[in-house]
N, C-alpha and C positions, 0 to 999 in steps of 0.2 A: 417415536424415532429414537434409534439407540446408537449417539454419535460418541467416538471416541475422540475424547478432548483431553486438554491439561493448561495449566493456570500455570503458563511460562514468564517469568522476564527474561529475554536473551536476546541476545546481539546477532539480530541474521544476516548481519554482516560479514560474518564466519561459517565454521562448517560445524553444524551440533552432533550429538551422539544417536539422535533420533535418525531409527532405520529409515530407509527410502518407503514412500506411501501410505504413511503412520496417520496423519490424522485426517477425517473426515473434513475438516474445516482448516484453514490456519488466516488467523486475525494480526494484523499488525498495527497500532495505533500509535503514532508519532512517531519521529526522528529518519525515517528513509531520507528527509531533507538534505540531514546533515553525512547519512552515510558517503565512504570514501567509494565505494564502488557498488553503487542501488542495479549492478546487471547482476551481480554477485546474490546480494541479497534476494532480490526477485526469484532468482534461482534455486537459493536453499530452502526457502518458504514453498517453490511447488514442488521440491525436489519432499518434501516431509509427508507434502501433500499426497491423499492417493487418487488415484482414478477417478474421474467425477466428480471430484471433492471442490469445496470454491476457496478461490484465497482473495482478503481483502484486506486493501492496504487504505488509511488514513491518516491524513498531516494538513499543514500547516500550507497555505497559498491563497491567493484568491480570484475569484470570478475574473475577468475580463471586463464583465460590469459593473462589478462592486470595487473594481482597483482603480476605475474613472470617478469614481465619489470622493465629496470629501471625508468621508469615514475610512475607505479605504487607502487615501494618502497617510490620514492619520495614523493608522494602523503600520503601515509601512516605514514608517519613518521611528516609531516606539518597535519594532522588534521588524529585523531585517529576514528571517526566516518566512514571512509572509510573503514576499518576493517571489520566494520560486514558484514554478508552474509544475503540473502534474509528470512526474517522468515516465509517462503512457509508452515511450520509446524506449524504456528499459525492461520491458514484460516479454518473456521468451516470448517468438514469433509463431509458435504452434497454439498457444494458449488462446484456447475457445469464448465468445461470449465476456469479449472484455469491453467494460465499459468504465464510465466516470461521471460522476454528479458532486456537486455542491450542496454542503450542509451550515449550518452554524450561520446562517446570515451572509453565506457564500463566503465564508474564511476557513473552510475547511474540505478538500479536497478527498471522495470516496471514491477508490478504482478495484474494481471486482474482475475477477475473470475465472472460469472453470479449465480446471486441470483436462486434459482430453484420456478419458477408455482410449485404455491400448487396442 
């Protein structure tokens, strides 16, 4: 499989240089939390995205059942970023095959979804 990638840090909470459809993939890990406008973001990450391509975002939240523990009070109380829930309502409304699972002992939120062929 021959993916066109690139080892980014950047703030897609803005608008990059990178042409409309550019990469096969686009990976996001941390800070959507704190972004000021994650409909913005969501949008530039599929907007780089091309046709078919997946885009997946990962952060900071937890389970529903892991925020009922005491591990997860405890967690919540040491860093307040843990609090938020998955912004599943900030993913353009055309975007195919979006889903969301729990990783990390359910402290960490995975939401995927496929770019849709024009």
């Amino acid at each position: 499989m021959n993916l066109k990638s690139a080892l980014v840090h950047a703030d897609t909470n803005k608008h990059h240089t990178f042409p409309d459809d550019y990469f096969d993939a686009v990976i996001h890990t941390g800070g959507i939390n704190t972004f000021s406008d994650q409909s913005r973001a969501f949008s530039e990450m599929t907007r780089i995205c091309k046709p078919g391509g997946r885009v997946v975002v990962c952060d900071e939240g937890l389970s529903l059942e892991q925020e009922k523990t005491e591990f997860g009070q405890w967690v919540i109380s040491h860093n307040k970023l843990f609090k938020h829930k998955p912004p599943l309502d900030k993913v353009p409304k055309e975007m195919e095959d979006l889903r969301h699972w729990w990783i990390m002992n359910d402290t960490f939120c995975v939401m995927a979804y496929h770019k849709p062929c024009r």
